[in-house]
ZADO-1210 file (C-alpha; in nm, 4 decimals, padded with zeros to 6 digits):
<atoms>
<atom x="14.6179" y="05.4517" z="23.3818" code="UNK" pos="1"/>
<atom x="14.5647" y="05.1693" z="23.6050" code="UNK" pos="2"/>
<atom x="14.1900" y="05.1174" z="23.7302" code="UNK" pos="3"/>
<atom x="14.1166" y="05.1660" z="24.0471" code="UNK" pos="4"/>
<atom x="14.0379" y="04.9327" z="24.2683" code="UNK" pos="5"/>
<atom x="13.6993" y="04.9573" z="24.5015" code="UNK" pos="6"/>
<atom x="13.4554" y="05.1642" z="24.4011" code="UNK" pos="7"/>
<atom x="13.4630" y="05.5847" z="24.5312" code="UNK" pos="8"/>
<atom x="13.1382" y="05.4952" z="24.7544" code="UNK" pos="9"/>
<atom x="13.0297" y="05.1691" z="24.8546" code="UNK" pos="10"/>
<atom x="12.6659" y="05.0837" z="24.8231" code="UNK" pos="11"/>
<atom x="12.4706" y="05.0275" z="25.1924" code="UNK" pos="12"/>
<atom x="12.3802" y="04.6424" z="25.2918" code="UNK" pos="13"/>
<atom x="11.9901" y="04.8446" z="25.2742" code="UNK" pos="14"/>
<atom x="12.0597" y="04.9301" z="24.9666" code="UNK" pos="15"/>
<atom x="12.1863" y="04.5700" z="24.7960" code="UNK" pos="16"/>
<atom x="11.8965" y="04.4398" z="24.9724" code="UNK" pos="17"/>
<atom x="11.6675" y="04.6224" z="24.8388" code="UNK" pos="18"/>
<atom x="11.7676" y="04.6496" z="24.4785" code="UNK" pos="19"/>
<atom x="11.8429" y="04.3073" z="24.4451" code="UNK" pos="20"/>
<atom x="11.4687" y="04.2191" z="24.5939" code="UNK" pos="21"/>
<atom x="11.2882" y="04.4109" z="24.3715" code="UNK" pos="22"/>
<atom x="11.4501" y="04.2514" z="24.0842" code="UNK" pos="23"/>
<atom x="11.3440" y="03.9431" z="24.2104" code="UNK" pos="24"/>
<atom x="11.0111" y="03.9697" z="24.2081" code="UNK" pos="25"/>
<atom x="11.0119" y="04.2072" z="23.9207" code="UNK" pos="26"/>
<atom x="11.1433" y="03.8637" z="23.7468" code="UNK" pos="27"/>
<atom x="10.9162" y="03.6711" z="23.8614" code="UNK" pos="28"/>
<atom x="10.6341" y="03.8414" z="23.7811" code="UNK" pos="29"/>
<atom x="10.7334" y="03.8159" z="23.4288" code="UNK" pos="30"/>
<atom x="10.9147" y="03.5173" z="23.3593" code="UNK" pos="31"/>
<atom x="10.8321" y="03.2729" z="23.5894" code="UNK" pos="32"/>
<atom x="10.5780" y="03.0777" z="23.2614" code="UNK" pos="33"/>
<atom x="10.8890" y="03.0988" z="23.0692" code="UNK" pos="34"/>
<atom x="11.1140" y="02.9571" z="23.3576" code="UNK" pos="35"/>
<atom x="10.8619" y="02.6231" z="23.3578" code="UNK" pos="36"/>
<atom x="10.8597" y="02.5960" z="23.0023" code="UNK" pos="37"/>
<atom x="11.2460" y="02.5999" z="23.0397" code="UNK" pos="38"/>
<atom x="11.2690" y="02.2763" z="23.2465" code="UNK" pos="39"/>
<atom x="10.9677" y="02.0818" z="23.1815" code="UNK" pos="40"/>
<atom x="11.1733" y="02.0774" z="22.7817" code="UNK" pos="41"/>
<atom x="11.4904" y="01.9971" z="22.9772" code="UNK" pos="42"/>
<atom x="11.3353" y="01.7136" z="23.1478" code="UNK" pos="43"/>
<atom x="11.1678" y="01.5861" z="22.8606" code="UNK" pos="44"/>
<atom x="11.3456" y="01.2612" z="22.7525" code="UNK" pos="45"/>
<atom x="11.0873" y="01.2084" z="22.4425" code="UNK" pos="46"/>
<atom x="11.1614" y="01.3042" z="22.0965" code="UNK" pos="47"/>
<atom x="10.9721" y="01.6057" z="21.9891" code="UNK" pos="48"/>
<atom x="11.0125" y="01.5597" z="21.5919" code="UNK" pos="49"/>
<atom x="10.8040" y="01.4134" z="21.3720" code="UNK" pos="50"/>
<atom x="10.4805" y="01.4530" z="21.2086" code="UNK" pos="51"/>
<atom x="10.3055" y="01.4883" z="21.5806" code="UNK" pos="52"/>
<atom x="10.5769" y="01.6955" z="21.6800" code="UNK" pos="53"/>
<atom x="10.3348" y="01.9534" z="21.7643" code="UNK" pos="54"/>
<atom x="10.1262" y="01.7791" z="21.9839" code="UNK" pos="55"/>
<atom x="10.3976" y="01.6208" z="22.1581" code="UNK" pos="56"/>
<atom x="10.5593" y="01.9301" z="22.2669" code="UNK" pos="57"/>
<atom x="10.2202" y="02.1027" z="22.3703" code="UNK" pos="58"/>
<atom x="10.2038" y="01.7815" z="22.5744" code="UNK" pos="59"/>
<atom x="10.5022" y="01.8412" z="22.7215" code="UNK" pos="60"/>
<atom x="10.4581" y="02.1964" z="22.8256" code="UNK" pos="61"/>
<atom x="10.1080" y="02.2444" z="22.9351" code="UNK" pos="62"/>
<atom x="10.0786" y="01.8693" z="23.0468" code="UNK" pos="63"/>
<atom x="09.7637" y="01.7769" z="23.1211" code="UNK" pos="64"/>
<atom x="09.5824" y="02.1192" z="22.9998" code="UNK" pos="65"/>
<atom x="09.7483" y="02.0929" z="22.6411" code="UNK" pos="66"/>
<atom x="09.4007" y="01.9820" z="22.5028" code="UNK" pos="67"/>
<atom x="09.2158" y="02.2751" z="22.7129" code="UNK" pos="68"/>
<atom x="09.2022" y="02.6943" z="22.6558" code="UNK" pos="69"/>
<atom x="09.4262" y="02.9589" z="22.6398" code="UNK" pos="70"/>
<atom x="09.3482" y="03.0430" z="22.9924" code="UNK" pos="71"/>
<atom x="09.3783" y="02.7302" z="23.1103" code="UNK" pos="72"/>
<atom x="09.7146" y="02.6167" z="22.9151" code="UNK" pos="73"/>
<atom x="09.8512" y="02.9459" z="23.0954" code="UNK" pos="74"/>
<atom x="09.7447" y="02.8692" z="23.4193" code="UNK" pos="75"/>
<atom x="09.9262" y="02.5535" z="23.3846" code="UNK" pos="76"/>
<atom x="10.2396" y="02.7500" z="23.3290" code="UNK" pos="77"/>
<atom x="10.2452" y="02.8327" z="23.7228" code="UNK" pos="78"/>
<atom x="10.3042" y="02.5574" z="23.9375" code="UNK" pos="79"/>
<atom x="10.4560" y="02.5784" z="24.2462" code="UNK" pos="80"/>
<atom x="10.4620" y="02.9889" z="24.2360" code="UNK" pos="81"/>
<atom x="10.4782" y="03.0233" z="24.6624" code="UNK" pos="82"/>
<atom x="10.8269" y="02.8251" z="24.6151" code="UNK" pos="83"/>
<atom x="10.9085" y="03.0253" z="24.2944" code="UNK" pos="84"/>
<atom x="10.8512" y="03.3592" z="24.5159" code="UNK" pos="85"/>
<atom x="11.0466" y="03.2375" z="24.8077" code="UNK" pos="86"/>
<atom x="11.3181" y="03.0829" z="24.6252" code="UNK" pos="87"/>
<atom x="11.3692" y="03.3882" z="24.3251" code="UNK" pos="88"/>
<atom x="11.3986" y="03.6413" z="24.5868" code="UNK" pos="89"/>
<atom x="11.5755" y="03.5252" z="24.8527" code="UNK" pos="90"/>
<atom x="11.8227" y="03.4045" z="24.5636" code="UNK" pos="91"/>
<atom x="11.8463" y="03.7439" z="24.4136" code="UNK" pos="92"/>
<atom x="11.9031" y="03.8984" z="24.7070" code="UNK" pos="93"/>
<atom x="12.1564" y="03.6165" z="24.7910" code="UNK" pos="94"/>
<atom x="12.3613" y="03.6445" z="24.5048" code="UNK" pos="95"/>
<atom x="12.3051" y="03.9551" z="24.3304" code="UNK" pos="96"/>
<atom x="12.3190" y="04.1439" z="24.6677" code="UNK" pos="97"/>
<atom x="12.5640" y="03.9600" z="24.8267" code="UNK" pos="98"/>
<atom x="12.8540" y="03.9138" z="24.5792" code="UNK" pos="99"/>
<atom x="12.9358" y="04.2534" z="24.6274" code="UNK" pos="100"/>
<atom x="12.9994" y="04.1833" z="24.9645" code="UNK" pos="101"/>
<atom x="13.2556" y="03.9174" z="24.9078" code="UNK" pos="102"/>
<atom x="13.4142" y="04.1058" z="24.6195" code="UNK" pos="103"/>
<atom x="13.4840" y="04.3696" z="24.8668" code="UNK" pos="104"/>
<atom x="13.6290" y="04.1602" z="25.1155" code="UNK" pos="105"/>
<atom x="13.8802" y="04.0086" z="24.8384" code="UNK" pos="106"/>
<atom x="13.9514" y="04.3813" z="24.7625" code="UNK" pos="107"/>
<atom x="14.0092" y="04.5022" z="25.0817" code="UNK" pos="108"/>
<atom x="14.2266" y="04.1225" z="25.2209" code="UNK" pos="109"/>
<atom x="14.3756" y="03.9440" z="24.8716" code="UNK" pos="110"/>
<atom x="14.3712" y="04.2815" z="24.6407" code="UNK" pos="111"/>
<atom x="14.7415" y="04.2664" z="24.5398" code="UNK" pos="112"/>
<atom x="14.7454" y="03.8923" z="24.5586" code="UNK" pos="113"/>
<atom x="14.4863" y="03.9331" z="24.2821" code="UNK" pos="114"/>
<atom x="14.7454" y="04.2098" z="24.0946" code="UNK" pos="115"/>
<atom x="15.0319" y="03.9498" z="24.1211" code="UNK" pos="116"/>
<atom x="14.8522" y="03.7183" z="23.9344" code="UNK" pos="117"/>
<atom x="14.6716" y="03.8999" z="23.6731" code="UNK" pos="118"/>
<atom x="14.8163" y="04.2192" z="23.6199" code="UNK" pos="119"/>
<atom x="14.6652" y="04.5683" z="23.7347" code="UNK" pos="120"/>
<atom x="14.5081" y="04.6066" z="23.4339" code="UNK" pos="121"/>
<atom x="14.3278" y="04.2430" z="23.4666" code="UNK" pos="122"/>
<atom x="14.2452" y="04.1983" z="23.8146" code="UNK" pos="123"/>
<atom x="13.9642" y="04.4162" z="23.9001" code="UNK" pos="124"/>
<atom x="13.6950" y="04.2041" z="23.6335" code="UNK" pos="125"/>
<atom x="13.8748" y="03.8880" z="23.7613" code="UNK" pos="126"/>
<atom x="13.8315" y="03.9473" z="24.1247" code="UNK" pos="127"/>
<atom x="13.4715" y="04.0742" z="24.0720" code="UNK" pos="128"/>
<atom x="13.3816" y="03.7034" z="23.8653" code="UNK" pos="129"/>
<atom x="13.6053" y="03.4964" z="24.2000" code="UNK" pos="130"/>
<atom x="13.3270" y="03.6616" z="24.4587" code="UNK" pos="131"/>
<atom x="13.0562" y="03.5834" z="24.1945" code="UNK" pos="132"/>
<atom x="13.1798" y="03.2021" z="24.1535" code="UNK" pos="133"/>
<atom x="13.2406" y="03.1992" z="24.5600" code="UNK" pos="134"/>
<atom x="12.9075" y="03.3083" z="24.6350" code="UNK" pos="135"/>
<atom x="12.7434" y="03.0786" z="24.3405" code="UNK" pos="136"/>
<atom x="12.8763" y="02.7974" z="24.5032" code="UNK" pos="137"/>
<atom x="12.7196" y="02.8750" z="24.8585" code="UNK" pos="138"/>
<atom x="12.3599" y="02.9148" z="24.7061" code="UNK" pos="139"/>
<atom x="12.3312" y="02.5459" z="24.7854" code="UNK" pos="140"/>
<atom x="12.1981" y="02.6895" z="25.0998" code="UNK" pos="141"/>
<atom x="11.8478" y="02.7748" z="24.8991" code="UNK" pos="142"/>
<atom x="11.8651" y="02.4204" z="24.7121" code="UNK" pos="143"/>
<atom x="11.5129" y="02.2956" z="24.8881" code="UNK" pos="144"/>
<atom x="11.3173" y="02.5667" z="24.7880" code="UNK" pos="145"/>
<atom x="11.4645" y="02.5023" z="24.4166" code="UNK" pos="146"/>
<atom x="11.3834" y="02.1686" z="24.4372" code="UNK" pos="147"/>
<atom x="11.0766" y="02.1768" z="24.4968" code="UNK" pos="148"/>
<atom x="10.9998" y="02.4575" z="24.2564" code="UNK" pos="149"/>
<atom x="11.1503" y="02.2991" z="23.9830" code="UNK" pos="150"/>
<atom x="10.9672" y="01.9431" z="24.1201" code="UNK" pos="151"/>
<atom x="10.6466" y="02.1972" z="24.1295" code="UNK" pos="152"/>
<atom x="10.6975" y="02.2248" z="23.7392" code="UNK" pos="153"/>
<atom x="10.7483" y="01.9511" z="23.6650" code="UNK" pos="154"/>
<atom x="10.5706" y="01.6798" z="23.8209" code="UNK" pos="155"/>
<atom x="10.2866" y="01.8527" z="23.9988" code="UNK" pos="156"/>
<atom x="10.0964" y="01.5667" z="24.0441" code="UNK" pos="157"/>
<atom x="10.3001" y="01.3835" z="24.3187" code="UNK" pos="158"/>
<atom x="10.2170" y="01.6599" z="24.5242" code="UNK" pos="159"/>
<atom x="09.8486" y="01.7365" z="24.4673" code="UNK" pos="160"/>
<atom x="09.6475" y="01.6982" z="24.8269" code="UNK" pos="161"/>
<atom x="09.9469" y="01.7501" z="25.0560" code="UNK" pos="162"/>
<atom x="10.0365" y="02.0303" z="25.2395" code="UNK" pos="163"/>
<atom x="10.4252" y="02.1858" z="25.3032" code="UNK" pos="164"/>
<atom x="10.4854" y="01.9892" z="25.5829" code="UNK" pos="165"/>
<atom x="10.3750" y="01.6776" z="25.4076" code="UNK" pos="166"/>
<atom x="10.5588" y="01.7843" z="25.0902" code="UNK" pos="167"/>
<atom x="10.8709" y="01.8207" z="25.3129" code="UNK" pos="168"/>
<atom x="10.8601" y="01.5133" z="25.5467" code="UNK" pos="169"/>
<atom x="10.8003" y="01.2994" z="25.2464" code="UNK" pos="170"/>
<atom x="11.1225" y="01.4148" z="25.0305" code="UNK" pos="171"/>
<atom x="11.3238" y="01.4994" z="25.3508" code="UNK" pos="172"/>
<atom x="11.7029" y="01.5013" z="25.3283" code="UNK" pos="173"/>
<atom x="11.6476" y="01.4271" z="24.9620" code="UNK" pos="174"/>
<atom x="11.6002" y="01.8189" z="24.8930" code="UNK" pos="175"/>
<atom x="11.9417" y="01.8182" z="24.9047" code="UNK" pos="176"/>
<atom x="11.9906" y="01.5715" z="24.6420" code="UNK" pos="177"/>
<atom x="12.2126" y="01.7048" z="24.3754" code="UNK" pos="178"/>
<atom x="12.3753" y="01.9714" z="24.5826" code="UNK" pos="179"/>
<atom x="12.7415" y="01.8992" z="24.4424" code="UNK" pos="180"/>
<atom x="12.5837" y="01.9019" z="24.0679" code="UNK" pos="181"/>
<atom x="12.4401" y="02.2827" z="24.1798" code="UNK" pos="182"/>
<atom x="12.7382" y="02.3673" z="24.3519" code="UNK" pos="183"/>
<atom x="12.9383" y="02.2641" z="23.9770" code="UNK" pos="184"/>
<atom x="12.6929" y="02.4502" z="23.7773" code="UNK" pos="185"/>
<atom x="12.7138" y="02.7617" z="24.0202" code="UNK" pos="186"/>
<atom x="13.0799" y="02.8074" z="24.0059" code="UNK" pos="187"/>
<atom x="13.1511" y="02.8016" z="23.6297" code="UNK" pos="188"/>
<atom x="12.8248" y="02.9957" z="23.5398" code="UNK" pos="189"/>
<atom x="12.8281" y="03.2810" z="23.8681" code="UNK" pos="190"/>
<atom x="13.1659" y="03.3061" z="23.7632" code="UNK" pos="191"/>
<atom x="13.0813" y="03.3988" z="23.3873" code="UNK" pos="192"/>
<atom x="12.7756" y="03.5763" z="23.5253" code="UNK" pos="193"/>
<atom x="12.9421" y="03.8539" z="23.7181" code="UNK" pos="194"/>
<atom x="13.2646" y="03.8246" z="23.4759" code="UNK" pos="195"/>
<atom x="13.1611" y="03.9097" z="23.1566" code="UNK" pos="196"/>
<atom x="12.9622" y="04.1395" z="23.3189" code="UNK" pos="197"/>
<atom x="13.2713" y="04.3626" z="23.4718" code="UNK" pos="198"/>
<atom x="13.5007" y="04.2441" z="23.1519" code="UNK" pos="199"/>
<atom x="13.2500" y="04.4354" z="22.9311" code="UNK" pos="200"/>
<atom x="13.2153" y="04.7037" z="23.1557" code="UNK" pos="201"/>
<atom x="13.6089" y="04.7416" z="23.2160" code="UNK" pos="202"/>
<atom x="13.7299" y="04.7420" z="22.8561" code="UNK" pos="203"/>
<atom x="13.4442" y="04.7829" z="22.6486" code="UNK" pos="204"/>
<atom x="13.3079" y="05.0840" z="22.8283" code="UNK" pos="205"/>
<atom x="13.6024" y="05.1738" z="22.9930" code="UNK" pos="206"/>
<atom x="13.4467" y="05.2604" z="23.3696" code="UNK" pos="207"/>
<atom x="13.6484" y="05.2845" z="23.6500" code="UNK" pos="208"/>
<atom x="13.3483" y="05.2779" z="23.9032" code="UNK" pos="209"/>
<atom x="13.0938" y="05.0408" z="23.7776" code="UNK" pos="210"/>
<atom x="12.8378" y="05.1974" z="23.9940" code="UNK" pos="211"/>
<atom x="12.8410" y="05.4749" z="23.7488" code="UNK" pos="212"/>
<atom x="12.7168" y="05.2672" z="23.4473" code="UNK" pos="213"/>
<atom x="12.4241" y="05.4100" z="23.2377" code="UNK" pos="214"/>
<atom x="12.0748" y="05.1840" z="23.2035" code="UNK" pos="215"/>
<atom x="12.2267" y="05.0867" z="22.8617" code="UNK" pos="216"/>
<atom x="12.5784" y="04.9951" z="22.9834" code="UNK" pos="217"/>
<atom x="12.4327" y="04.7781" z="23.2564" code="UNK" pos="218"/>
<atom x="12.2203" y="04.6417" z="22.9707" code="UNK" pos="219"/>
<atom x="12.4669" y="04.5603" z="22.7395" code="UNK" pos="220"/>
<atom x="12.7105" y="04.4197" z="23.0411" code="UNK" pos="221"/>
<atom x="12.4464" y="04.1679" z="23.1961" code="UNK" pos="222"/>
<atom x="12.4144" y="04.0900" z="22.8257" code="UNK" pos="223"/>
<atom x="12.7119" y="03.9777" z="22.8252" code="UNK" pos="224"/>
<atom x="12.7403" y="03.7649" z="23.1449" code="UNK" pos="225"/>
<atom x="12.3901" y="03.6335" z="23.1096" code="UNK" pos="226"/>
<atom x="12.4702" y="03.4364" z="22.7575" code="UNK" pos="227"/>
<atom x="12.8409" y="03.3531" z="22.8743" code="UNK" pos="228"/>
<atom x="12.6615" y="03.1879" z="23.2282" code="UNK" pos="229"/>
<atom x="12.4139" y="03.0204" z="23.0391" code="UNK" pos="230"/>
<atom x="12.6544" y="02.8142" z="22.7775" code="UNK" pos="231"/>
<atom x="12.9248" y="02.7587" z="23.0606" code="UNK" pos="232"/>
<atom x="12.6430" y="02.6135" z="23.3114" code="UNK" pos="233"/>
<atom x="12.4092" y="02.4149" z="22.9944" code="UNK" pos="234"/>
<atom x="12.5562" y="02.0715" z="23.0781" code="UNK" pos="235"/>
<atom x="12.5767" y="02.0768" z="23.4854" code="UNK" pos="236"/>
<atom x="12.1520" y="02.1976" z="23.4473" code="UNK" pos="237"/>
<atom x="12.0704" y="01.9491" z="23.2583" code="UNK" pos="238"/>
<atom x="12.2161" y="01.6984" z="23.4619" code="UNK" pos="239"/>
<atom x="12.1170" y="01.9400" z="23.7764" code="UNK" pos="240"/>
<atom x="11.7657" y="01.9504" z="23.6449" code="UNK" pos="241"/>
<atom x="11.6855" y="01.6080" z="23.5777" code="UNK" pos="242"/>
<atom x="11.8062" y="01.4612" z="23.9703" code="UNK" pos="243"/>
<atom x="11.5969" y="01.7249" z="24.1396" code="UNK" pos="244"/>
<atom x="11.2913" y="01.6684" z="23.8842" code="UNK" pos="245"/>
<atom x="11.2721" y="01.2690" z="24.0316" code="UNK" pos="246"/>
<atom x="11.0543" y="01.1541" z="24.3052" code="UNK" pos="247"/>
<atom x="11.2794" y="00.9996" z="24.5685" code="UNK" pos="248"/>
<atom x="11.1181" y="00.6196" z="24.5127" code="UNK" pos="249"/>
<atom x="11.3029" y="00.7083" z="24.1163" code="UNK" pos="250"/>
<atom x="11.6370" y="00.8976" z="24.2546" code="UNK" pos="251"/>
<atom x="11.9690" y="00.8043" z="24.0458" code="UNK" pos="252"/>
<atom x="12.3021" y="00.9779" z="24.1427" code="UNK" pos="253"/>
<atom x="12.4390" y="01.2064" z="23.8921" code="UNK" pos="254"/>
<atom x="12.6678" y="01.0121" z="23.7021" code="UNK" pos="255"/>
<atom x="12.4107" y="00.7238" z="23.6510" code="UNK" pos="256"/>
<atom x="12.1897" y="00.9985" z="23.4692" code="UNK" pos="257"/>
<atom x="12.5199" y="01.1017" z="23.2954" code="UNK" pos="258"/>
<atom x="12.5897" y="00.7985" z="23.1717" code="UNK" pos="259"/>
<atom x="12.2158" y="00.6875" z="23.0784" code="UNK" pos="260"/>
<atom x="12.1726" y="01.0094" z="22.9137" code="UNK" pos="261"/>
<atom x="12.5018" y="01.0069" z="22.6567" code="UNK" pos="262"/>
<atom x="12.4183" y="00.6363" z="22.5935" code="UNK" pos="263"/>
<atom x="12.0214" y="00.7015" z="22.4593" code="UNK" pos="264"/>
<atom x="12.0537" y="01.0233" z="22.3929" code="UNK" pos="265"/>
<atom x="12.3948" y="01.1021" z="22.2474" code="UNK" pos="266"/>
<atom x="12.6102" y="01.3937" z="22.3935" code="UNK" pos="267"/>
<atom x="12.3921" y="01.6775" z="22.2173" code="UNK" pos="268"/>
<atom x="12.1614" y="01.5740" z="22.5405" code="UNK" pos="269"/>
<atom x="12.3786" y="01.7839" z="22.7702" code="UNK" pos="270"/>
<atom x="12.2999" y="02.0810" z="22.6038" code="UNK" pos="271"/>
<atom x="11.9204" y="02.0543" z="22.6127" code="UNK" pos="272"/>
<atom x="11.7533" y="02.3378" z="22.6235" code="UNK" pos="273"/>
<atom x="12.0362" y="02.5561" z="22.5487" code="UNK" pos="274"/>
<atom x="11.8886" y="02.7527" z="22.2948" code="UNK" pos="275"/>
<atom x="11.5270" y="02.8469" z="22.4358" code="UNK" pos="276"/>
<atom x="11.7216" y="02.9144" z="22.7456" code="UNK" pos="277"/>
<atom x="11.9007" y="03.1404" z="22.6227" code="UNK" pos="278"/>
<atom x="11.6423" y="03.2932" z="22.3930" code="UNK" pos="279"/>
<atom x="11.3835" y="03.2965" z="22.6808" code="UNK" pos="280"/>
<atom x="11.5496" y="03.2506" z="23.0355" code="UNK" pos="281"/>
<atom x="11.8405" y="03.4610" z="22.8880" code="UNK" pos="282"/>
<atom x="11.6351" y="03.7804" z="22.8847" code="UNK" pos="283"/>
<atom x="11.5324" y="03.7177" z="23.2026" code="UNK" pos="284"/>
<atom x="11.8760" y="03.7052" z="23.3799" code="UNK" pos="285"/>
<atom x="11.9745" y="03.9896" z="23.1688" code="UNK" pos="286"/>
<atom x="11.6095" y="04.1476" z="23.3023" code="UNK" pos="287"/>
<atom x="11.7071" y="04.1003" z="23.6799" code="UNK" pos="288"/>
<atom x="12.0681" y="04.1697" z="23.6349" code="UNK" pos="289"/>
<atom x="12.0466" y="04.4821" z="23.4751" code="UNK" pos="290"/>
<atom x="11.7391" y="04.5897" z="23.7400" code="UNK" pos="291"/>
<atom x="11.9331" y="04.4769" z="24.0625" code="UNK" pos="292"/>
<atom x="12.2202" y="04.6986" z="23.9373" code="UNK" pos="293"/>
<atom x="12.0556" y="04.9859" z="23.8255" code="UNK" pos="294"/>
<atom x="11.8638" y="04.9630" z="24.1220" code="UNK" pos="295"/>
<atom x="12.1038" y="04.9398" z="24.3819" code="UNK" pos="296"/>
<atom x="12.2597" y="05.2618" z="24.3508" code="UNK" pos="297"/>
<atom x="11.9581" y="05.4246" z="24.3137" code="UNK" pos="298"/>
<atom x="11.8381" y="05.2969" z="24.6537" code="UNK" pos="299"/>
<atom x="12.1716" y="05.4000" z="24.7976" code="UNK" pos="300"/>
<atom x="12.1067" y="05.7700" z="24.6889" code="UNK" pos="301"/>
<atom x="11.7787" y="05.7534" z="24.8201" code="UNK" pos="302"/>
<atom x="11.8613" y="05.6271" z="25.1867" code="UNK" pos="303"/>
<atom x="12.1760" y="05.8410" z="25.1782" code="UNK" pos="304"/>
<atom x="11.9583" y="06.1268" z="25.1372" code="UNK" pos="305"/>
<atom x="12.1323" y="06.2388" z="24.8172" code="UNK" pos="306"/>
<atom x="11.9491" y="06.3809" z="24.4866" code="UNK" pos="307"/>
</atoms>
């Protein structure tokens, strides 16, 4: 039986708003001290081994409060949180509310163009991880606020004393710096994001409608797509991660940090970070995924009236 194409009910713009907000923040009240952790060990150019190894990475994730409390080793943990808000929603609700959008505008305009290529049986999960890459690609648009998050994380102390509008006129068009190296980790990993995601729903679970998929075949889906995102992104973050981390007096282009990296650091450098991302920003992709598209329906039902 060929699967069908479009989905029996669409969900309301309301409704992907919604859902894919309240994942957002749902995420970032939870993983936002594992998200810093994430990148100040990506940015770390210091080897952690060794027979201080311990106090080297403690140095490196709760800078200057490693020799301090509990308390105050996890209050270092949340720098930059008003950027982290304003960034982690308005990107949820970006892409995880928005690629729907797209993919139904390539089902409803390039739907058979789609079947020519792949197949009837193929297209559907392939045409659902083409509006995931397409609208990866234009979440350049909320680059500044991740720049300065991640900067927020990482180098707090350039910005101590100054206020937005400082923080802004001093780094100016330079919040923009790294936008192709974003827009080449989007593509690849928004692509696997939203793929595996409809690839394991599609022949693993069989569904026809995705909107129909149980808590645990969401779960099991974003699974999927978060861990195949994660590895297909790993070298275009690290590289991503480490130009938006600089101060603009220390800004190299990408392929300088590229080549500076493989040279002291050997090519295992590019994948930095891979496996506590995955063990620890992995869940929460799979966290927000799985919310935003449980959610979404839901919301749907509930403005629709329906019980």
């Amino acid at each position: 039986m060929a699967p069908s194409f479009g989905d029996s009910k669409k969900d309301s713009a309301q409704a992907r708003v919604l859902g894919s907000a309240s994942a957002g923040i749902l995420e970032l009240l939870g993983f936002h001290p594992v998200d810093t952790i994430a990148k100040r060990l990506m940015t770390n150019q210091k080897k952690v081994f060794g027979s201080d190894a311990t106090t080297t990475l403690s140095r490196v994730i709760f800078k200057d409060a490693a020799d301090k409390g509990f308390l105050q080793k996890y209050k270092a943990l949340f720098p930059g949180l008003g950027f982290a808000a304003g960034y982690k929603i308005l990107q949820r609700v970006y892409k995880f509310g928005g690629q729907p959008f797209v993919n139904d505008f390539l089902n409803t305009h390039y739907k058979d163009s789609f079947k020519a290529v792949c197949g009837d049986r193929h297209a559907k999960p392939v045409m659902q991880a083409t509006a995931g890459s397409i609208i990866g690609i234009g979440e350049i648009i909320l680059l500044p606020l991740d720049v300065l998050k991640i900067k927020m994380q990482t180098n707090a102390e350039a910005f101590k004393g100054k206020s937005f509008v400082q923080i802004i006129s001093q780094e100016g068009m330079g919040l923009y710096r790294g936008a192709g190296w974003t827009a080449a980790r989007n593509a690849p990993g928004s692509f696997a994001l939203f793929g595996g995601s409809a690839i394991t729903k599609e022949y693993f679970f069989g569904l026809e409608d995705y909107r129909k998929a149980t808590f645990f075949q969401n779960f099991v889906a974003s699974i999927a797509g978060a861990v195949a995102s994660i590895v297909c992104s790993a070298p275009m973050d690290v590289v991503k991660t480490r130009i938006q981390s600089r101060s603009a007096e220390q800004a190299e282009s990408g392929m300088k940090i590229v080549t500076t990296m493989l040279r002291n650091e050997g090519f295992g450098a590019l994948f930095k970070g891979l496996t506590p991302k995955i063990l620890v920003v992995g869940p929460k992709l799979i966290f927000s995924f799985t919310v935003a598209q449980q959610l979404i329906p839901i919301f749907s039902k509930l403005l629709d009236g329906e019980k």
